[in-house]
C-alpha positions in Angstrom: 0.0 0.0 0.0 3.0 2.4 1.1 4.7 1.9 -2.4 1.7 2.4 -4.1 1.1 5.6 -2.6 4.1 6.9 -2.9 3.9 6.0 -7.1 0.6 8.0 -6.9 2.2 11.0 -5.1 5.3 10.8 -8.0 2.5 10.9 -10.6 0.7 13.8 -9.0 3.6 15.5 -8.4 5.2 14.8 -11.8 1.9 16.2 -13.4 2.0 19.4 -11.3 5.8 20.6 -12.1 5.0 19.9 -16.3 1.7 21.9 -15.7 3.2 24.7 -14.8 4.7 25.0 -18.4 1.3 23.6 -20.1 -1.0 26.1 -22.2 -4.8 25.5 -24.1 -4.4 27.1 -27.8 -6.9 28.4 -28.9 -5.8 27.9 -33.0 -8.9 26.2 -34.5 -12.9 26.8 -34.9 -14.0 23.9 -32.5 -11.9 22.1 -29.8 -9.1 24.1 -28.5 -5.7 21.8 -28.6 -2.8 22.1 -25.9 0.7 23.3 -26.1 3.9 23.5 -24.5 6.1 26.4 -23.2 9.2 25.8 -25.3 11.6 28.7 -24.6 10.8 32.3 -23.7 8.4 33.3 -25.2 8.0 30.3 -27.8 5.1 27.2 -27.3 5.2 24.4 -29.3 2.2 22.3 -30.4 0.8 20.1 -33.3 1.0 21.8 -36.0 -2.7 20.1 -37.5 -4.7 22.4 -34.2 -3.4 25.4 -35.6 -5.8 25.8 -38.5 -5.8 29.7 -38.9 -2.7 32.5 -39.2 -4.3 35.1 -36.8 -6.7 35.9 -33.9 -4.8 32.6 -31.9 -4.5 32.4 -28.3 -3.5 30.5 -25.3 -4.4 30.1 -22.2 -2.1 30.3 -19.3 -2.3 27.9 -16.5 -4.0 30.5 -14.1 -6.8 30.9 -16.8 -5.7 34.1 -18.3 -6.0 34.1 -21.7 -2.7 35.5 -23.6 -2.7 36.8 -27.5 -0.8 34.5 -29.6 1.3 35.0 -33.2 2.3 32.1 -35.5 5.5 31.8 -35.7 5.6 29.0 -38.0 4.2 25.4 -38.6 5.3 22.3 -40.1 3.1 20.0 -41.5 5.6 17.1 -42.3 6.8 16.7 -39.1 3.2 18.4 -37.0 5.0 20.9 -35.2 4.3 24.6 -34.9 5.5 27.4 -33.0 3.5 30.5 -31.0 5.1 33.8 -30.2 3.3 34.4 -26.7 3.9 37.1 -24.1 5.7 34.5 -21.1 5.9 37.2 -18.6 5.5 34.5 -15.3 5.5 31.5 -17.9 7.9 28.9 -16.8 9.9 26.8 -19.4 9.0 23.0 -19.5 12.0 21.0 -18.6 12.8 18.4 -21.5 14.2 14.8 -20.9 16.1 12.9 -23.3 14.1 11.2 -25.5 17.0 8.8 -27.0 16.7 6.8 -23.3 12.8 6.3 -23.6 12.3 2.7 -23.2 9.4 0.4 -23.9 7.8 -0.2 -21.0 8.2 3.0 -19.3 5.6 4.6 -17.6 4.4 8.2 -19.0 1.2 10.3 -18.7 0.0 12.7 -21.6 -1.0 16.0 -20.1 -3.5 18.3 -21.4 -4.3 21.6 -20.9 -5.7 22.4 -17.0 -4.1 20.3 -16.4 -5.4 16.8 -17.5 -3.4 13.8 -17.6 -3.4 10.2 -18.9 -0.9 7.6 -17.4 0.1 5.1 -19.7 3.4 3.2 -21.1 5.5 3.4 -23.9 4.4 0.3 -25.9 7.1 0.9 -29.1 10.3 2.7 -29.8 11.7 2.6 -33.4 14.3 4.5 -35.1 13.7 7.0 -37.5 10.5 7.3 -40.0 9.5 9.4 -42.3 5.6 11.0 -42.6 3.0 10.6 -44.8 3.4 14.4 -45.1 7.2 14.4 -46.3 8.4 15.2 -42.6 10.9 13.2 -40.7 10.8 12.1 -37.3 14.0 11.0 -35.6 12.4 8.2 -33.3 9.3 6.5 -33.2 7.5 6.4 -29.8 4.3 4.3 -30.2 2.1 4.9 -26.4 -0.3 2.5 -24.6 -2.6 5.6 -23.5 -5.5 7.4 -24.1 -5.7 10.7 -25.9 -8.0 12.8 -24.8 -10.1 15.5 -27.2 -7.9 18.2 -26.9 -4.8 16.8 -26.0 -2.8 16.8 -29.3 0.2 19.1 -29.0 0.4 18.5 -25.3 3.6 16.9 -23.9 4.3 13.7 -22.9 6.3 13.2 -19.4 8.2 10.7 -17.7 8.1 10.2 -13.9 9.9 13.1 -12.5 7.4 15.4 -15.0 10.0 16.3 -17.8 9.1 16.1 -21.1 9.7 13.8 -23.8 8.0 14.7 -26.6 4.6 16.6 -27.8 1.6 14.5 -28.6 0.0 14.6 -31.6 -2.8 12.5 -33.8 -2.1 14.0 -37.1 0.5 12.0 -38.2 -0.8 8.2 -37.7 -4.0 6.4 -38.0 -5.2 4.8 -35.1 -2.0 4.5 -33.3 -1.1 7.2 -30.7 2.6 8.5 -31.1 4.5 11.3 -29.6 6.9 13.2 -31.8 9.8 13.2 -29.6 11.9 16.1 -28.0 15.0 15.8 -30.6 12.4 16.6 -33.4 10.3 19.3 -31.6 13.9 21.1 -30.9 15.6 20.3 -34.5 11.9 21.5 -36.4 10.9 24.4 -33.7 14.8 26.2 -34.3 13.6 26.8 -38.2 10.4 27.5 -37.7 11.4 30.6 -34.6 14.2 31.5 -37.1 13.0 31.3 -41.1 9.1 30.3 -40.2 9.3 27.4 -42.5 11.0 24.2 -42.9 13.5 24.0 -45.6 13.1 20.5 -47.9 15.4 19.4 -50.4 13.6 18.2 -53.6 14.2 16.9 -56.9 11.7 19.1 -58.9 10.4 15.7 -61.3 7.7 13.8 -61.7 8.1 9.8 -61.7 6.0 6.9 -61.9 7.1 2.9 -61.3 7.7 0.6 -64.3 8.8 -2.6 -65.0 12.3 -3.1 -65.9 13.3 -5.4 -68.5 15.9 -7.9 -67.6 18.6 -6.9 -70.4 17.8 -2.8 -68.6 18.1 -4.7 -65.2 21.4 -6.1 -66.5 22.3 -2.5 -67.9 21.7 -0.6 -64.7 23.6 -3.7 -62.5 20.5 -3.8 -60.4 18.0 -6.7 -59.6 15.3 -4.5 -58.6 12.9 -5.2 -61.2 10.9 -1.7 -61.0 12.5 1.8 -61.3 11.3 5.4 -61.8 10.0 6.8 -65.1 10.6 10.5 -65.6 7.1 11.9 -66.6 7.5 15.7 -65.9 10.5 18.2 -65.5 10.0 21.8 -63.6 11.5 23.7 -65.9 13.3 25.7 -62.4 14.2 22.6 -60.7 17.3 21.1 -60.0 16.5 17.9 -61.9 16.3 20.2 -64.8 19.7 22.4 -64.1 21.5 18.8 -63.6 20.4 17.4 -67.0 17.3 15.3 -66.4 15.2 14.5 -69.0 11.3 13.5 -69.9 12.0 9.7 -70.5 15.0 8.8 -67.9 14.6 5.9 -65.9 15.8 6.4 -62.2 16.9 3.3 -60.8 19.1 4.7 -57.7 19.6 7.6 -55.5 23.2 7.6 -53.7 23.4 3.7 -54.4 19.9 3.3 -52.3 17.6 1.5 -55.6 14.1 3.3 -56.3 11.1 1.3 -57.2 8.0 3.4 -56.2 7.7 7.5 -55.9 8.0 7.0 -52.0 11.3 5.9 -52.1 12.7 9.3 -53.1 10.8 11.1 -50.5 12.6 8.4 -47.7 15.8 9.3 -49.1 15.5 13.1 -49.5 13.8 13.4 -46.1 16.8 13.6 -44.4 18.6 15.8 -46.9 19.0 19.9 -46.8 18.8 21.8 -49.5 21.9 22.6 -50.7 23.2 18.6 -50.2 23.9 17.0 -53.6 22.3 13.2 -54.7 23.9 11.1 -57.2 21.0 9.6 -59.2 21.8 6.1 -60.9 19.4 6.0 -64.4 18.7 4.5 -67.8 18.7 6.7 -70.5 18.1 5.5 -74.3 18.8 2.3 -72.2 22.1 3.3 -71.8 23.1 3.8 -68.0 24.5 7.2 -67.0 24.7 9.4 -63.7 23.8 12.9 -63.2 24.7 14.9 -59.5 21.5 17.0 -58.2 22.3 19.6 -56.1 19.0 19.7 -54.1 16.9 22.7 -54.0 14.1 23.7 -51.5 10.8 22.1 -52.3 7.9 24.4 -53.1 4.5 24.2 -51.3 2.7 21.3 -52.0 5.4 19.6 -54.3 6.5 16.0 -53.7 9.6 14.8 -55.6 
């Protein structure tokens, strides 16, 4: 009974020093989401909750309510930042999130606060979204998520957080983009507003390669990438690729299907060059792609 008492006093207590850094946002018509006192003057939440540039808010955790800017969002990775006034605002404190283990117990706080205890059922490495975004770990949680509770951190034991929380980026599993993320994608968006993404600037489809191609390209992949459209202002252009080309590798790494290239280029910066493996006229050549920054809503 003692030890179970004292792991309820550690929760409560846990819950109350990460509250103090907890704010509502108020950043979408309906539900109001929650968000996290990054750094002066700077809260983080999910990026999906902020559905409108201006007339955003937050709401401190004695209930005032505080006018809010947007610094910036990110929908690859579902971060974004506030500018807030943080006169009184204390900063969260942030754990590592490398040494999150399965099995570790967590709560998810909302604003108020509100709190859900749970584990950590998964940890991966690295993944890209279906957004284009990359996150650096995956953190799969055995918990419930509240209404309301996307962009809210996630804690350990001693109430430091470990990442933000956020339904926007998975189906029906709850995840929790961690605290190496948040920092890496919440220094560009305080500092250029934006996050900077490295693209090809072409179009591709998968097709079927012939054996004597396979043979050609010294690959045994049997599908590749069809060239089907060129921006004119790209960098696939500038380095020499053409309607027609067949691109069977990026930096050695073989391409079957579109996706591929966004796994490869989601780690990238623009400005970082790819060597790209392909079939032209049948005959195998290489071209060097110095990557420039994707435009709004462009894939490859």
């Amino acid at each position: 009974m003692q030890t179970l008492l004292s792991l309820s006093n550690d929760l409560a207590g846990a819950v109350e020093r990460a509250g103090r850094a907890v704010v509502g946002v108020d950043g979408r018509q309906r539900l109001s989401s929650t968000g996290v006192h990054w750094r002066p003057g700077l809260v983080v939440t999910a990026a999906h909750t902020v559905e409108r540039d201006d007339d955003l808010a937050i709401t401190a955790p004695d209930g005032t309510s505080r006018p809010a800017t947007l610094a910036g969002r990110d929908a690859g990775t579902d971060v974004a930042v506030l500018r807030v006034d943080a006169d009184g605002l204390p900063c969260a404190e942030w754990a590592d999130s490398d040494a999150v283990k399965v099995g570790h117990l967590v709560l998810a706080l909302g604003a108020g606060p509100s709190a859900s205890l749970g584990v950590i059922s998964a940890v991966g490495g690295a993944w890209n979204t279906f957004r284009g975004g990359r996150v650096d770990r995956f953190l799969r949680l055995d918990l419930t998520m509240y209404p309301g509770f996307s962009g809210g951190p996630l804690i350990d034991v001693e109430g430091r957080v470990i990442g933000i929380n956020t339904s926007g980026l998975t189906r029906n599993v709850r995840v929790a983009i961690p605290g190496t993320t948040v920092a890496r994608v919440a220094e560009e968006l305080a500092s250029r507003g934006r996050v900077a993404r490295g693209y090809l600037g072409v179009g591709m489809q998968s097709v079927r390669l012939p054996e004597a191609d396979r043979r050609a390209a010294g690959t045994p992949s049997e599908h590749a990438l069809i060239v089907v459209h060129v921006d004119p202002e790209g960098p696939g252009a500038r380095a020499g690729l053409m309607l027609g080309d067949v691109l069977v590798a990026l930096d050695s790494a073989p391409l079957g299907e579109p996706a591929d290239v966004q796994a490869h280029l989601a780690g990238r910066r623009v400005g970082d060059a790819v060597t790209v493996k392909l079939l032209r006229a049948g005959r195998p050549t290489e071209a060097r792609v110095t990557l420039g920054e994707r435009p709004s809503g462009r894939r490859a």
